[in-house]
Every structure is written in structure tokens, then in C-alpha cells.
C-alpha positions as CSV (number, residue, x, y, z in Angstrom):
1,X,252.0,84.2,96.0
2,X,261.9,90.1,96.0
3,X,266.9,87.6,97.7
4,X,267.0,87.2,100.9
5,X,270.2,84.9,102.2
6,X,269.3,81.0,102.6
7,X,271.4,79.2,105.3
8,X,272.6,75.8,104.3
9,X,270.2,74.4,106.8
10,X,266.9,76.2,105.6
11,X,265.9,72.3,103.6
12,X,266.4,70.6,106.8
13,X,263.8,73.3,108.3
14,X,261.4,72.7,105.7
15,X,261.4,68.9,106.9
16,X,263.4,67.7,104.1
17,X,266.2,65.5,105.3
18,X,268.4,65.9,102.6
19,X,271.2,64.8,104.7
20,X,272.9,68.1,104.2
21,X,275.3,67.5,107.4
22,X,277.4,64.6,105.6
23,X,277.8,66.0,101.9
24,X,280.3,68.3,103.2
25,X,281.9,67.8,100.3
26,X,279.2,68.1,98.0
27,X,278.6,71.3,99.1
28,X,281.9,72.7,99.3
29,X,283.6,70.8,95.9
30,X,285.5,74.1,94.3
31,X,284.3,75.4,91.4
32,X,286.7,74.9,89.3
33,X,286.9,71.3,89.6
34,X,285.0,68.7,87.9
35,X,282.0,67.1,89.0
36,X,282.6,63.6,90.3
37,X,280.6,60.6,89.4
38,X,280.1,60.1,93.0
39,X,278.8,64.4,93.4
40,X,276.4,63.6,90.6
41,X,275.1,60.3,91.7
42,X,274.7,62.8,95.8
43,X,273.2,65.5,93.9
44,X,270.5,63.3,92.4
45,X,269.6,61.5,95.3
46,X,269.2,64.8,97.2
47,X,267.7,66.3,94.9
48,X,265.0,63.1,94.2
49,X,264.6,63.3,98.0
50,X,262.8,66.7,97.6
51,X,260.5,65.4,94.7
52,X,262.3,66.7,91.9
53,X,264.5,65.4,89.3
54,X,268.1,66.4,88.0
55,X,269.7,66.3,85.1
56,X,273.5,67.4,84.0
57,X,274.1,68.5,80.5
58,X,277.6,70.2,79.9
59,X,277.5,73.4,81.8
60,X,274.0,73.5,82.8
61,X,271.9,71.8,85.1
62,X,268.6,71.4,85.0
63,X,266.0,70.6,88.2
64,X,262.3,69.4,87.0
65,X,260.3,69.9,90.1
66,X,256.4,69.1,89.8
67,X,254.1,72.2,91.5
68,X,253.0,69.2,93.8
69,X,256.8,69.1,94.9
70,X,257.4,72.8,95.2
71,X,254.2,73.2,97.4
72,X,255.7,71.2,99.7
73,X,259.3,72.9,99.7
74,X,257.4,76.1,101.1
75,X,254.7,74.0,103.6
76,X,256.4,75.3,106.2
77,X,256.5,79.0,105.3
78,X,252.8,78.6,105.0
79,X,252.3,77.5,109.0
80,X,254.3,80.8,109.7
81,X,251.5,82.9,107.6
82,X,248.0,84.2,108.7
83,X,244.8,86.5,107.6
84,X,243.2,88.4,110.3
85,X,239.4,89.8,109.3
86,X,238.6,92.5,112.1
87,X,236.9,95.8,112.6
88,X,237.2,99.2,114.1
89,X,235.4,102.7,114.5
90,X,232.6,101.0,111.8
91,X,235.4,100.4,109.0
92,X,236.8,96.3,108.0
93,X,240.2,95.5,107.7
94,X,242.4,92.6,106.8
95,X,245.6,92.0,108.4
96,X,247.8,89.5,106.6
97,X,251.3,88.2,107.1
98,X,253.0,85.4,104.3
99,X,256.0,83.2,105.5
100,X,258.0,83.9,108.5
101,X,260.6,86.6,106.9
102,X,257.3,88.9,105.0
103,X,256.2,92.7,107.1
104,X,252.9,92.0,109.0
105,X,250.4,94.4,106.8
106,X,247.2,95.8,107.1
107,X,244.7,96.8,104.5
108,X,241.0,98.5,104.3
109,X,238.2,96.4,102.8
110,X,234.9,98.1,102.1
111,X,232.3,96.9,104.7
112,X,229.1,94.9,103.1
113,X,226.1,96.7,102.8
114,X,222.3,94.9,102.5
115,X,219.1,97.2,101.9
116,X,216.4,94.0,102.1
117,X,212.9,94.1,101.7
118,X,211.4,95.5,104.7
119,X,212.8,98.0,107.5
120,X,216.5,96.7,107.6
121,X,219.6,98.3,106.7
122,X,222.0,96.4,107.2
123,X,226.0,96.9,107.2
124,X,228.1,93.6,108.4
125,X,231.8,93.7,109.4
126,X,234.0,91.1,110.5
127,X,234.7,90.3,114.1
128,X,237.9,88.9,114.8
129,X,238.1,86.4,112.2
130,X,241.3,84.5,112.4
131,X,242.5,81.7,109.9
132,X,242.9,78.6,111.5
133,X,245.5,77.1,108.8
134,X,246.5,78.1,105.3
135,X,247.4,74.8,102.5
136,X,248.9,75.5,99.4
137,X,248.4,72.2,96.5
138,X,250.4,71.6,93.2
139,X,247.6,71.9,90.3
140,X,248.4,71.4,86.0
141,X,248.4,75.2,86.2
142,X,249.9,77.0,88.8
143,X,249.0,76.7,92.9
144,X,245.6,76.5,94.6
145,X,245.7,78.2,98.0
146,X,243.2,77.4,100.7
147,X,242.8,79.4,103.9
148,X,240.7,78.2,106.2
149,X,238.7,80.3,109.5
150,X,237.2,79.6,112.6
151,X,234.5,76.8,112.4
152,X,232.3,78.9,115.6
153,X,231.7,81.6,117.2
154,X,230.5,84.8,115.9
155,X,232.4,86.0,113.2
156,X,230.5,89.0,111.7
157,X,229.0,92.0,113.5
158,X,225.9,93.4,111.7
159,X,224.6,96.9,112.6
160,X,221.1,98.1,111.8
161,X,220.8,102.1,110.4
162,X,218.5,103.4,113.3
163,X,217.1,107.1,113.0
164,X,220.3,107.9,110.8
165,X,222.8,105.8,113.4
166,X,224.2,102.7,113.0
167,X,223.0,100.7,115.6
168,X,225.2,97.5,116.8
169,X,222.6,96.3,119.0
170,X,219.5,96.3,117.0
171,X,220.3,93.6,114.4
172,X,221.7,90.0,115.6
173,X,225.2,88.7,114.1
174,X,226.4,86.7,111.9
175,X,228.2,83.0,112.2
176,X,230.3,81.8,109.8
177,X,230.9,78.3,110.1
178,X,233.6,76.0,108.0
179,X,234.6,79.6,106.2
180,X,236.9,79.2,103.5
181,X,238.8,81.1,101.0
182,X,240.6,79.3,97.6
183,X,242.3,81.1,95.3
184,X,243.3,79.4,92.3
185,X,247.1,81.0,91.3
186,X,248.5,80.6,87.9
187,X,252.0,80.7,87.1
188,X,253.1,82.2,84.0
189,X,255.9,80.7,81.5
190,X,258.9,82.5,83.4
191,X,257.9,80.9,86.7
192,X,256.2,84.2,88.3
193,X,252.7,84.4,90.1
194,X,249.8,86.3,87.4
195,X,247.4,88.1,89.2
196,X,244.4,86.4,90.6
197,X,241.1,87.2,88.8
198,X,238.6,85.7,91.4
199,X,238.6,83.9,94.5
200,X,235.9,80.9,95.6
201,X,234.0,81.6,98.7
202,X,232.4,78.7,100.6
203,X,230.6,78.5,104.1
204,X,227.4,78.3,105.9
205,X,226.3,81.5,107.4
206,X,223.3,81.9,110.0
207,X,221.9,84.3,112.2
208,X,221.3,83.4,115.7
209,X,217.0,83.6,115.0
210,X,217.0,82.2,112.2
211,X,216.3,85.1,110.0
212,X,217.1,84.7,106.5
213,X,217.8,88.3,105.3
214,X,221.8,87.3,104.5
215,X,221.5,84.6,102.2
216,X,224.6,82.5,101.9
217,X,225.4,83.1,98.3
218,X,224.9,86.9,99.2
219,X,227.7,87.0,101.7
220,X,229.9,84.3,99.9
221,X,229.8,86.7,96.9
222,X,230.4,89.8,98.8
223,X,233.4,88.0,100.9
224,X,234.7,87.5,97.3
225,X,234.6,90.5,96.6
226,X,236.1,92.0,99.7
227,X,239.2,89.5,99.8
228,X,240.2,89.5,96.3
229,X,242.4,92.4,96.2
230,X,243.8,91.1,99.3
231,X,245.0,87.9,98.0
232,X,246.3,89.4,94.9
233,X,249.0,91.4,97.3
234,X,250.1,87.5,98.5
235,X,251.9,87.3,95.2
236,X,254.9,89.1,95.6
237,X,255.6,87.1,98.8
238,X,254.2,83.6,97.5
239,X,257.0,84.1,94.5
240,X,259.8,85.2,96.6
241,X,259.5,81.7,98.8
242,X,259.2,79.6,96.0
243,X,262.3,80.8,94.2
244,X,264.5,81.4,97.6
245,X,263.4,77.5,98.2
246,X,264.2,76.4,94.3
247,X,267.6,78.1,95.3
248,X,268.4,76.6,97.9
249,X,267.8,73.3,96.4
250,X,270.2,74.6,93.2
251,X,272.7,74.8,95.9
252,X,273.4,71.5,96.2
253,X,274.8,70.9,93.1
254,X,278.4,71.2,93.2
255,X,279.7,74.9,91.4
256,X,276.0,75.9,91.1
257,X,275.8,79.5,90.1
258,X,272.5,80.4,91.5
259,X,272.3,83.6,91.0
260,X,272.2,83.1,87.6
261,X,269.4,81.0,87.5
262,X,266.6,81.0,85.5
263,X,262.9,79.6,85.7
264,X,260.2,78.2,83.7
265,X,257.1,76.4,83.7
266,X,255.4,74.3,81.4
267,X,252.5,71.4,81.5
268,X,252.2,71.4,85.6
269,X,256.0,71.4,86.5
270,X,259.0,73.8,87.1
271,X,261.8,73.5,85.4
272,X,265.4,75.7,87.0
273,X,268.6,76.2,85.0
274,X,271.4,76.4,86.9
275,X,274.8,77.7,85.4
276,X,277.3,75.3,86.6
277,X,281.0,76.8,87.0
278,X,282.7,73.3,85.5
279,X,281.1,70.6,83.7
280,X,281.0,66.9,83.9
281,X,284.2,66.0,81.9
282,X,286.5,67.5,83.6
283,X,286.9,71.2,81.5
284,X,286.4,74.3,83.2
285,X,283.4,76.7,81.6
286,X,284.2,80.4,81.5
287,X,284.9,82.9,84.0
288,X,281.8,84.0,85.9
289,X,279.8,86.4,84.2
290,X,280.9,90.4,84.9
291,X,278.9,92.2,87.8
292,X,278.1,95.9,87.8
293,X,278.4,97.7,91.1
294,X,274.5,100.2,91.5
295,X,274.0,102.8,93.8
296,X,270.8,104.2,94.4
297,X,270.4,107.4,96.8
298,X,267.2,108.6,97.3
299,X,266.2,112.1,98.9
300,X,262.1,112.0,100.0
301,X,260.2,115.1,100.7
302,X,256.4,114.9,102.1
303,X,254.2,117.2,102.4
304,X,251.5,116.9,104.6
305,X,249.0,119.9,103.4
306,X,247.2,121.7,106.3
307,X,243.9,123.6,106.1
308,X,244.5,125.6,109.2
309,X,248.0,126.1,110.7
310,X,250.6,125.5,109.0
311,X,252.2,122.7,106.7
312,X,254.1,119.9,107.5
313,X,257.2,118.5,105.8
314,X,258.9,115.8,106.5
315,X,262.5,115.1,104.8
316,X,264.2,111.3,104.4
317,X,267.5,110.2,102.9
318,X,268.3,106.4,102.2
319,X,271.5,104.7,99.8
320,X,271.8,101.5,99.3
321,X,274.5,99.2,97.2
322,X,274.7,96.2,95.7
323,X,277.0,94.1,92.8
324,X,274.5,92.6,90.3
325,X,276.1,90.1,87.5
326,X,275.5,91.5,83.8
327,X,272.2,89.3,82.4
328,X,271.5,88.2,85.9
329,X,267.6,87.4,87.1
330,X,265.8,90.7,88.0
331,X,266.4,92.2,91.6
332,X,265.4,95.4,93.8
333,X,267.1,97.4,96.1
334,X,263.7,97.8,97.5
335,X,261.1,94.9,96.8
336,X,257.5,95.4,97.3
337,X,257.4,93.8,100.4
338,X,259.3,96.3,102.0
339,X,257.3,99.1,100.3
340,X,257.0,100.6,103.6
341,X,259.6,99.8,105.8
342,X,260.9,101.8,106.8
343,X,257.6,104.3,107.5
344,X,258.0,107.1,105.9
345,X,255.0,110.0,106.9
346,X,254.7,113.6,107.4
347,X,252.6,115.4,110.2
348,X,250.9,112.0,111.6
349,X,249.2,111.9,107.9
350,X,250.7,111.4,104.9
351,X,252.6,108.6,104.2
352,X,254.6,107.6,100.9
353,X,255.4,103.8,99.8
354,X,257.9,102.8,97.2
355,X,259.7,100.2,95.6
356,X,261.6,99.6,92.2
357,X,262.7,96.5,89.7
358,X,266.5,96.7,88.8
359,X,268.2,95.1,85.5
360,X,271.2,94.6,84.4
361,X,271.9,93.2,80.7
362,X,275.0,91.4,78.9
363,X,276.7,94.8,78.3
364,X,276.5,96.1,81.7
365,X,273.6,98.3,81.1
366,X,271.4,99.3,84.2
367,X,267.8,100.3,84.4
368,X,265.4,100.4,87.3
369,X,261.8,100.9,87.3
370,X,260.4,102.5,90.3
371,X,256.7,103.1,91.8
372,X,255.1,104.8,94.5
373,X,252.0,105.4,96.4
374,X,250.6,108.2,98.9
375,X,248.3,107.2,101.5
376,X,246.2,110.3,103.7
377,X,244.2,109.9,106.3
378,X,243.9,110.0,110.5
379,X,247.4,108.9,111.3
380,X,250.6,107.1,109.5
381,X,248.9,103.9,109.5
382,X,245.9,105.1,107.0
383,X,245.1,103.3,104.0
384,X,243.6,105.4,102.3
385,X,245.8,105.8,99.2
386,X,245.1,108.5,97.5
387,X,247.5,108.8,95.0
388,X,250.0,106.6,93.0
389,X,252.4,106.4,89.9
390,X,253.3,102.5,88.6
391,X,256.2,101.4,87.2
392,X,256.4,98.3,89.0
393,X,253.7,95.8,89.2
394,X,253.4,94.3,92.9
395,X,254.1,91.0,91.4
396,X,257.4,92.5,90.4
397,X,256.8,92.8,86.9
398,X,257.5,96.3,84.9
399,X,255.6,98.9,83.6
400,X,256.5,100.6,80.1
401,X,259.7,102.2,79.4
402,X,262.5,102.0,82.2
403,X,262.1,105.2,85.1
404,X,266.3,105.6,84.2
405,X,269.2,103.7,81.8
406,X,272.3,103.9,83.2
407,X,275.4,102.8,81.2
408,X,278.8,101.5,83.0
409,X,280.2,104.2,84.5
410,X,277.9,106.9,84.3
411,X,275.3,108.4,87.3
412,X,272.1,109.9,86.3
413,X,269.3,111.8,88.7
414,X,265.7,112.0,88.4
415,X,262.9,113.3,90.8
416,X,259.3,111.2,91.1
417,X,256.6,113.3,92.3
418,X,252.9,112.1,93.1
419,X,249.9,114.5,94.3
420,X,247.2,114.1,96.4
421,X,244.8,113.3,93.7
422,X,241.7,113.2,96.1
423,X,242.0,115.8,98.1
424,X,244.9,118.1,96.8
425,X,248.1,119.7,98.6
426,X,249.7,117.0,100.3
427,X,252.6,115.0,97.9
428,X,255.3,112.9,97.7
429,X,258.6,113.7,96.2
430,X,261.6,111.2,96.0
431,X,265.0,112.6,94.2
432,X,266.6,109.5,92.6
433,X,270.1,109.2,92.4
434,X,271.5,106.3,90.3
435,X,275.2,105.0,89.6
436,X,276.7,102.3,87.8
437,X,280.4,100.9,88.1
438,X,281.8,98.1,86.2
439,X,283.4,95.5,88.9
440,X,287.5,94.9,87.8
């Protein structure tokens, strides 16, 4: 379903034609002059041109954008995503990728397992299933995503348990043809993606002689099952191209304040707020809201716990900066999309993901939620997580009580440690180091 920067041109890349190239003038008017009946007649029409609606009251503007409309804002992103069912060593994975600018990621799914009637037993894996296109629709609700797969070819390997082995040869495999995946996304009141609690299934599956051991509502239901935490971990990057996109288009009204925007959603549409920095008659509003400067430093430890031998550690220190206006819409110096990039892993082994959720209220108070997860296994690419402390939901949203408060001008430290929980010995330690500086 976390800013990056949006070039001016990003609308004509999404197939728009919004003309963008003559409204020089539109989009540069300075912010402290009034807005022009001719701006506000532009800004409508551009605005109209994406399938949304604008209207100026004093110092706010506000875009009404249908979920129809907004699907197509982000069609584009879509063509650049893709889902990739495979297998390897006898273990299913899904390898997903969401809009052009998201990390390619990989995740374990548990294979399907079938006992029958008889002397079968049976475990089936996918083989190289790619999706062939992924379609997102406007509903009264929220979103309905549809990927679709291949429509031939063999799609899922079964293996037979012969005298204790698993055999790949001793059971035929599975087509899948017209496969297709829907998941139904509902958007909550402040615009943001709510987790998915189930996923349709639909397709005709047949083994090449005919035997009718995998029923099609047996593997529909498992496939559910299988790709429903997998979709669920689209959210983050679904809600991160719809607001960049509703941005973007906020940035065509003349002294837009965009990063003080807000979002909600109500009866099938969208509605953005967008701070203006003068207002239709001619007065200037007030000064910009106050920004607060944050620094976070963070010191990682791993420990990559060795039965024979001796242990590994592996040390990492990051910082990172940014000026966040007081009241502002939540941010992150690191999202959940970049939860592990860069890789951090000890001994081959263990690896450690994080992110966080920063806010910054009226008074220029700063808190920042943080989470992390520990993932053991065969080398740094395992997932096979194994251990994990939540502050911050991978749709963004918090968890309980901030991880630190920092008020203007102070610095505060605090370590987050998380254990092995499986297998014991190996952890994950990150020291953070938070500042906050009022902005003269």
C-alpha cells in the first residue's frame, strides 16, 4: 500500500499533461503575494485535469480527489512493481518490489503441505511464478489491488515424501492458470493504509494426469494464506506513493505549503489541506511555522553467538539530520522501507533491521518511536527473524508511549537491545543518541 523529493515533472511522468511547462508562473508566484484570479482559475484547471477538485478558502486549500482519481495518479508506479513466487533448497519465497524508488525485498513463505487419502505426501512450492501486471482501482472504501501471474506453464513444483526423502520426481506438478491475487485495502480516516485481514485467491489449477489430489479451493486457500503477510508489507510503500503523488499535485497551487499538509478520507474520496502562504484577497497569513533541527546518532553492536570458536561482533555507526516544522505531518529518519539498507550483519549470520516514526508538536517538542528486528540463519540474507521489539507499526503508525521526548534544546541517549529469542546468544544492540535545536 515514508518524503522522498518530487521533481516538477514527476505529473507529466505519470501521463498527466498538466501543462506544467507553461505555468511557469504558477508555479514560481512568491509566497507572499496574493493569489491572482488568473492562478486560481490555472490551478483549478490543472488540478480538474488530474480528476480532482479544488477549492480556496482564506488560507487553506483544499483538493477533493476521488480514490478512482488517486489510483490513477500512482498507475505508473504500479508498472514499475512486481511479485516473484520461487523456490530454493525445498523452502518458498516471495520476492516483491513496489514502485520504481522501493528496495527489492525478499521474504520466506511456509511451503504447502497435503497428507491425502492414500500413499501421497505431498509438499508444493512455487516455481518461478512471475506477475504479469499489477492494477490498483478506486473502491467507496479504500483501494482494491489485483496482481495478476502467468496464464501457462508450470507454476508449482510438488515433491512426494519417498522412504523419508522428498522426492521431486515422484509426483507430477502443478499449473496454475489465470492465477490471481486481490487484496482489498482500506484506508483509515487520516488517509493511511489499515492492515489487510485477507486476501481473494482465484485460478484453476491441474495436474498434468489429471489427478485430483489438489483441489482448487485447497490451494486457493493455502495461496491465501501464504501471500497474506506478504501483501500486508505493500502498505508502507503503497502509502508513501500516494501521498508523494497528492504532493506533488498540492504543488501547483501558488504558496502551497506542502509539508504541512494534512489528509483525510471520507465516503470514497480524499480530501488534502494545504496551508497556503497568502490568501486570496490580497493579505499575507503568518510567518511559516517554526522548524526544530533533530539529530539522531546511532551506535549498533551485533553479536553473532558461536557454538564452537569464537564469537563474532560486528560494530556500525550512522547520524543523520534533518529540520522538521513544529506540528508538521509525521516523518522518519529511517522509514520502514529502508529497514535494512544499509545491511547491517555480524559473522555472515545475524542481521539487525530498524526503523523509527519522528514528531514534532506546536511547542517544538520531539519524540521518536523506534523498532527493530533480528533475523539468524545461513547467511545475511536469512529471514528467519527471530527476535523483535515494536514501536513502529510497518504501516508507520506508533506503538504506546514514545521510545524518547526531547524538548528544544536538550539531547537525550537511550540503548535498544533485542535477543535471540529462539535460539539464545546472538543480539542486537543500537545506542540512540537524540538532539533537538530550535531553528532561529
Amino acid at each position: 500500500m515514508a518524503f522522498s523529493r518530487i521533481k516538477k515533472t514527476s505529473l507529466l511522468g505519470m501521463g498527466l499533461c498538466l501543462g506544467i511547462s507553461t505555468s511557469s508562473d504558477l508555479l514560481n508566484a512568491p509566497s507572499a503575494q496574493a493569489i491572482t484570479p488568473a492562478q486560481r482559475a490555472q490551478a483549478i484547471q490543472l488540478i480538474q485535469r488530474a480528476g480532482c477538485n479544488l477549492g480556496l478558502q482564506g488560507t487553506t486549500a483544499r483538493i477533493t480527489c476521488s480514490t478512482q482519481s488517486v489510483a490513477n495518479l500512482i498507475a505508473s508506479e504500479l508498472r514499475a512493481s512486481n511479485l516473484k513466487l520461487y523456490n530454493s533448497k525445498g523452502k518458498s519465497y516471495a520476492r516483491y518490489k513496489i514502485g520504481s524508488n522501493s528496495p527489492l525485498t525478499t521474504v520466506r513463505i511456509p511451503n504447502i503441505y497435503e497428507n491425502p487419502t492414500g500413499p501421497p505426501n505431498l509438499k508444493a512450492m512455487p516455481d518461478n511464478l512471475n506477475s504479469r501486471s499489477m492494477t490498483l482501482r478506486g473502491t467507496p472504501t479504500g483501494f482494491r489491488l489485483v496482481t495478476a501471474f502467468e496464464s501457462s506453464g508450470t507454476e508449482f513444483q510438488v515433491e512426494d515424501k519417498y522412504f523419508g526423502s522428498w522426492c521431486d520426481n515422484c509426483f507430477p506438478d502443478l499449473h496454475w492458470d489465470n492465477g490471481r491475487v486481490t487484496a482489498n485495502l482500506q484506508l483509515t480516516r487520516n488517509m493511511t493504509l489499515s492492515n489487510i485481514s485477507n486476501i481473494e485467491v482465484s485460478g484453476r489449477w491441474s495436474i498434468r494426469t489429471g489427478l485430483n489430489v489438489l483441489p482448487d479451493n485447497f490451494m486457493n486457500s493455502k495461496v491465501r494464506e501464504r501471500l497474506n503477510s506478504v501483501f500486508q508489507q505493500y502498505l508502507p510503500s503503497m502509502n508513501r506513493m500516494i501521498q508523494q503523488r497528492l504532493k506533488s499535485l498540492s504543488g501547483q497551487i501558488p504558496g502551497a505549503q506542502s509539508q504541512r499538509t494534512t489528509y483525510n478520507f471520507s465516503n470514497g474520496n480524499i480530501i488534502v489541506n494545504v496551508p497556503l502562504s497568502s490568501n486570496s484577497n490580497g493579505t499575507s497569513s503568518r510567518p511559516s511555522a517554526q522548524s526544530q533541527r533533530l539529530r539522531l546518532n546511532k551506535a549498533y553492536r551485533i553479536k553473532d553467538d558461536e557454538s564452537w570458536g569464537s564469537n563474532e561482533y560486528k560494530n556500525y555507526a550512522t547520524s543523520k539530520t534533518m529540520n522538521v516544522e513544529r506540528g508538521a505531518t509525521a516523518t522518519a529518519f529511517k522509514p520502514s522501507g529502508q529497514s535494512n539498507s544499509p545491511r547491517h550483519c555480524a559473522g555472515g549470520e545475524v542481521r539487525v533491521e530498524d526503523w523509527d516514526r519522528v514528531e514534532v508538536a506546536r511547542n517544538g517538542i520531539a519524540k521518536i518511536w523506534v523498532s527493530m528486528e533480528l533475523y539468524e540463519g545461513i547467511s545475511c540474507s536469512s529471514n528467519d527473524k527471530d527476535g523483535r521489539k515494536i514501536g513502529v507499526r510497518r504501516n508507520g503508525s506508533p506503538v504506546g508511549v514514545p521510545f524518547l521526548v526531547v524538548r528544544p534544546g536538550e539531547s537525550k541517549s537511550k540503548t535498544l537491545r533485542v535477543n535471540n529469542t529462539d535460539e539464545g546468544g546472538d543480539y542486537g544492540r543500537i545506542i540512540y543518541s537524540f538532539s533537538n535545536n530550535t531553528l532561529r
